[in-house]
N, C-alpha and C positions, 0 to 999 in steps of 0.2 A: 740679583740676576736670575732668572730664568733656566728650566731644564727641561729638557722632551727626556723623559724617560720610557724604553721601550722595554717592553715585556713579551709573556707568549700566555697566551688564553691556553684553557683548559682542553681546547682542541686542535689546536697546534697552530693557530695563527696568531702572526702580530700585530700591537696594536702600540701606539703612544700615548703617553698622556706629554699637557705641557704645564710643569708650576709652576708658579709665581716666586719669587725670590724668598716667599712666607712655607714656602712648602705645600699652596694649596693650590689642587688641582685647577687650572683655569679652562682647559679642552680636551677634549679625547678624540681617538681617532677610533675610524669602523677598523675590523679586523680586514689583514694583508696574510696571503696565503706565501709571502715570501719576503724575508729582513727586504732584501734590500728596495720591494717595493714598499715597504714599510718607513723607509731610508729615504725614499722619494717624495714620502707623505709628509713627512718631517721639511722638506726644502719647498713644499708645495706651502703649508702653511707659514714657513719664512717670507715666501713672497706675497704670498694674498693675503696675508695680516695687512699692511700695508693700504689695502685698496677698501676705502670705508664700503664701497658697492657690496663686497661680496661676503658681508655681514648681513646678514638677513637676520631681523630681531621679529621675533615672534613668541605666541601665548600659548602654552599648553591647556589641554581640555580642563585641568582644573586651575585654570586664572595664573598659573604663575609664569612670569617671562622666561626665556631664555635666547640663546643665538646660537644659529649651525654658521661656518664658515665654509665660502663654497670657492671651489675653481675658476678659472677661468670660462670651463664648459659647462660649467652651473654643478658638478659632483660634491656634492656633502663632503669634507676632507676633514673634519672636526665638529663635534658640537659641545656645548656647554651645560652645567648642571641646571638646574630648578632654581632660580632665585627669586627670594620676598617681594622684589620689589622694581619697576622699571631702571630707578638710580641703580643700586646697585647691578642688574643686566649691564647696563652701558656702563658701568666700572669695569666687569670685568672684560668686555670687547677692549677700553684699553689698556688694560691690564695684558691680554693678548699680544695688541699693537705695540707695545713698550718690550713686553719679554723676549717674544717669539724672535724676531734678526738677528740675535746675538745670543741665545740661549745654549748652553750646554747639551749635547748629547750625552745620555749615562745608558747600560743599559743593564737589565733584571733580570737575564734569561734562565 
């Protein structure tokens, strides 16, 4: 199973990550100037995990895939790391799909 673990940046906002049941990071969130919008971000990704649309899979400047996870109002709510290769990208989008609705809140502050 799955965990959003929420932390605080080096300048005082928070942020989430979400892993995977292996420990490895599968998304991150932009920085929240406040937990509990941070807390919002977290229930925002529970539910548009959910909706394949609001995966937008895309190529960074240097060829390798990744995917942002967006809102219903198109806002960035998460995105993912660099990966090798298209397969693995769309592993870890369900990898997301699979963790995210039932995932652990911990939190690192």
């Amino acid at each position: 199973m799955g965990t959003f673990l929420v932390s605080k940046r080096k300048n005082d906002e928070f942020q989430f990550v979400l892993k995977a049941g292996n420990g490895q990071v599968i998304l991150a969130s932009e920085g929240y100037t406040t937990k509990a919008a941070c807390e919002n971000g977290i229930e925002s990704v529970r539910n548009n995990s959910q909706v394949d649309s609001r995966f937008d899979k895309l190529e960074a400047k240097n060829g390798k895939p990744y995917f942002n996870l967006k809102a219903s109002n198109g806002q960035i709510i998460g995105n993912s790391e660099m990966y090798e290769s298209v397969a693995a990208r769309d592993n870890g989008i369900e990898s997301v799909k699979n963790n995210a609705p039932d995932a652990d809140v911990k939190e690192d502050l």
